[in-house]
N, C-alpha and C positions, 0 to 999 in steps of 0.2 A: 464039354463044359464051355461056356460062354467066355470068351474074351473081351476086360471089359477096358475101356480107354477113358481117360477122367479128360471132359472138355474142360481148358484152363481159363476158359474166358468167361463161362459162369458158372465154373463151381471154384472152390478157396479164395473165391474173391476179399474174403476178410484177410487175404496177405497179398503183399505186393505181387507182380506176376513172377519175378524170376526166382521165387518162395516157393511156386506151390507147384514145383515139381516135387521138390523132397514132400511135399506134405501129400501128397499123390499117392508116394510111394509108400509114406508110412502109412496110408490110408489101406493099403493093400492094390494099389492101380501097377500094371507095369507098363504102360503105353499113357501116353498125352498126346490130345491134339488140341488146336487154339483155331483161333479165328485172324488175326491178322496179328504178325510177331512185327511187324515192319516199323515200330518204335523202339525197338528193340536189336543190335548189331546180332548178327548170326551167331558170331562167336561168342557172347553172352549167352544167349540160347542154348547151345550146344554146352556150353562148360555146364548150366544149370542141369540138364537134363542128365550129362555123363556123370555128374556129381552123386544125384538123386538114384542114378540106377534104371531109367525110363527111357522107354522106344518113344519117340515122337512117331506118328502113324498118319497124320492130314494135318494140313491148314489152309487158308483161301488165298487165291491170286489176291492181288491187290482189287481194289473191286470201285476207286475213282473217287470222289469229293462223296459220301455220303450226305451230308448236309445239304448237300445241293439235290439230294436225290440219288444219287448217282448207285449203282446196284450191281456195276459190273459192265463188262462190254463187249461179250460175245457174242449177243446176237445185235449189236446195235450197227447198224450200213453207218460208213461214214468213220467212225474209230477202229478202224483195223492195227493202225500204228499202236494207238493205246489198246487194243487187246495183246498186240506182239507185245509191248513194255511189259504190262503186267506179267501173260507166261513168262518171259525172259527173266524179271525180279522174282519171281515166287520159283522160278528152275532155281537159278542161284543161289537163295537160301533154302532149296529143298537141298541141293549139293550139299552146303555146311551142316546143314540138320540129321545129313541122311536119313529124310524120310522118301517113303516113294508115292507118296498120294496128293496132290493140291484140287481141290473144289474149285473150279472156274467158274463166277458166277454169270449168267446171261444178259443181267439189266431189264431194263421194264416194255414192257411193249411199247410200239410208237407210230407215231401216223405214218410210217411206209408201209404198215401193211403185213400181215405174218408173212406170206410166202416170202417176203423179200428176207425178211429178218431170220425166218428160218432156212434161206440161202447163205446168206452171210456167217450163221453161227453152222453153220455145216461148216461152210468152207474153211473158217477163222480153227475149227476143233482139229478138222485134220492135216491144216498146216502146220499148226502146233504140236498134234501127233507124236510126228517127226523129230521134232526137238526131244522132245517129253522120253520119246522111247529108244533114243541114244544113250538119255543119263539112267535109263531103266525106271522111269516116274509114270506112274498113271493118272489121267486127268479123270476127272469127278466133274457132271452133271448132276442139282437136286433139283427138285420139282419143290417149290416153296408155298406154303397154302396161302390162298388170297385175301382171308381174313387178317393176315399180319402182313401179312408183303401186297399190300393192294396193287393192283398193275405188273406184277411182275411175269415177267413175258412166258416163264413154264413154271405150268402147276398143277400135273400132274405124270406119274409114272407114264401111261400112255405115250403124254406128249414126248419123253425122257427116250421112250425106247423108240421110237418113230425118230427121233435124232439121232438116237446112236444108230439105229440100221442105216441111215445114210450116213452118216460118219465112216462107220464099218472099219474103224481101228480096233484091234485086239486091246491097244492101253487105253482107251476113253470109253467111261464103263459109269454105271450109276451110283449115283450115292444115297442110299435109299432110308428114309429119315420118316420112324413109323408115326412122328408127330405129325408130321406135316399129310402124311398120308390118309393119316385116321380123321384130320379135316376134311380134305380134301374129296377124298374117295372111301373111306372106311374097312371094313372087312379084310381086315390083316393079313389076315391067317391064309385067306385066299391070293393075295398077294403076294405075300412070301413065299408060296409054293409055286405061284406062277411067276416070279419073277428070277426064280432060282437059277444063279450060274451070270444072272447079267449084274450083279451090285456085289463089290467089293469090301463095299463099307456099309456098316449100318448106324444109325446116330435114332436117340430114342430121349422123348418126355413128354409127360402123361398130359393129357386133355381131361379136363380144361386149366386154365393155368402155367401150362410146359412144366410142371414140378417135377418131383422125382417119381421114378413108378412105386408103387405102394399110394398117391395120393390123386385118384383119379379113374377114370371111366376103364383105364385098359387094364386086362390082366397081364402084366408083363411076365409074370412067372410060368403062365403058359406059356407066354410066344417064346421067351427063353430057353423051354424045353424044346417048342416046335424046332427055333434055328439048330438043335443038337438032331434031332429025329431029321431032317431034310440035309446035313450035313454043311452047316453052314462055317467054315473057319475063319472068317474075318474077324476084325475087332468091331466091336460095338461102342459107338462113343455115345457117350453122359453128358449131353448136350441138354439139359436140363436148368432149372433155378430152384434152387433149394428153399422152400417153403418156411424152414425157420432156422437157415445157416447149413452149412454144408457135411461137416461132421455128423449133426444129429438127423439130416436126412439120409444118412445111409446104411441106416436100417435094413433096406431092401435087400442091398448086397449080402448080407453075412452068411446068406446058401451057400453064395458061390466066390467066400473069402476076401471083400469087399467090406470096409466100415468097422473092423474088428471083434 
């Protein structure tokens, strides 16, 4: 049976964030993950979660000035320091959180060139590694599709797993996101049985629109049988926007004890 994880940064957006743990739970979620807690003290965090009855399961290294662009700094030559800062704050509040997974994101492509950038975000992954696999935290690459992320330096699974073979850490592993994929590259089903054993996490919303499944081009209630049929045990996060509020899109869930 599917494990599913409620993303807190766009689903119960109609409550404050450090609300929609409990509302998670009473949703029938037992896992949350977010996208950036860092307005947020850890210990805040943590009481929310322990309160509500919820595993925290991923959230993203800090990822740089957005506003300015900015998209992360893993593969960018030249911010080495700021990608150690970031690992080092997103270790720290993984500690308080006790989660074990952070998403690092790589930043956009840039006039040095891939090979360089794909030097750098090797090297930068499995120095980080190290760090990472002392506190027992696995680092997360995603391939982000180009349609939403224009420029952004990986996007596609290919390019994900061709980094992690030269990374070649047992804890820096994929994060494998069937939205971005079904952009991207399409043919799911084919994916997920070739990508089997290398993605820890999966995160999922429908095309076109990133809504909930039930509203959109993909069958997720097949691929949800598929992950049980190829034995997939990870959480799957609800990285989604709910079409007409969060409660009433989750219809979909109620197979599998989700949405009431």
């Amino acid at each position: 049976m599917p494990n599913f994880a409620a993303n807190l940064s766009t689903l119960f957006t109609e409550l404050p964030f450090l609300e929609r743990f409990a509302a998670a739970r009473k949703a029938g979620f037992r896992a949350v993950e977010f996208q950036a807690p860092y307005d947020y003290a850890a210990a805040e965090i943590a009481a929310s979660a322990a309160a509500a009855g919820v595993k925290i399961v991923l959230f993203n290294a800090p990822m740089g000035n957005a506003k300015a662009g900015e998209r992360g700094f893993g593969a960018q030559p030249g911010r080495e320091e700021d990608f150690d800062a970031s690992v080092a704050k997103a270790l720290d509040y993984a500690r308080a959180l006790d989660c074990r997974q952070i998403h690092v994101l790589a930043g956009l492509a840039s006039a040095d060139g891939r090979a360089k950038q794909e030097a750098v975000y090797v090297a930068n992954l499995q120095r980080a590694a190290a760090r990472a696999a002392a506190q027992g935290v696995t680092l997360l690459i995603e391939p982000l599709n180009r349609r939403d992320n224009p420029g952004y330096f990986l996007s596609t699974t290919a390019e994900a797993v061709a980094i992690l073979d030269r990374v070649a850490h047992a804890n820096v592993a994929l994060q494998f996101d069937l939205y971005h994929c079904q952009i991207s590259e399409g043919d799911l089903a084919q994916h997920m049985r070739d990508l089997k054993g290398r993605y820890p996490h999966v995160q999922v919303a429908n095309v076109p629109g990133r809504h909930e499944p039930g509203q959109g081009e993909i069958d997720f209630a097949f691929l949800f049988d598929l992950f049980d049929e190829i034995g997939y045990g990870g959480w799957i996060g609800c990285e989604y926007r709910p079409k007409h509020g969060t409660l009433a899109g989750l219809a979909w869930g109620r197979r599998w004890g989700i949405g009431g």
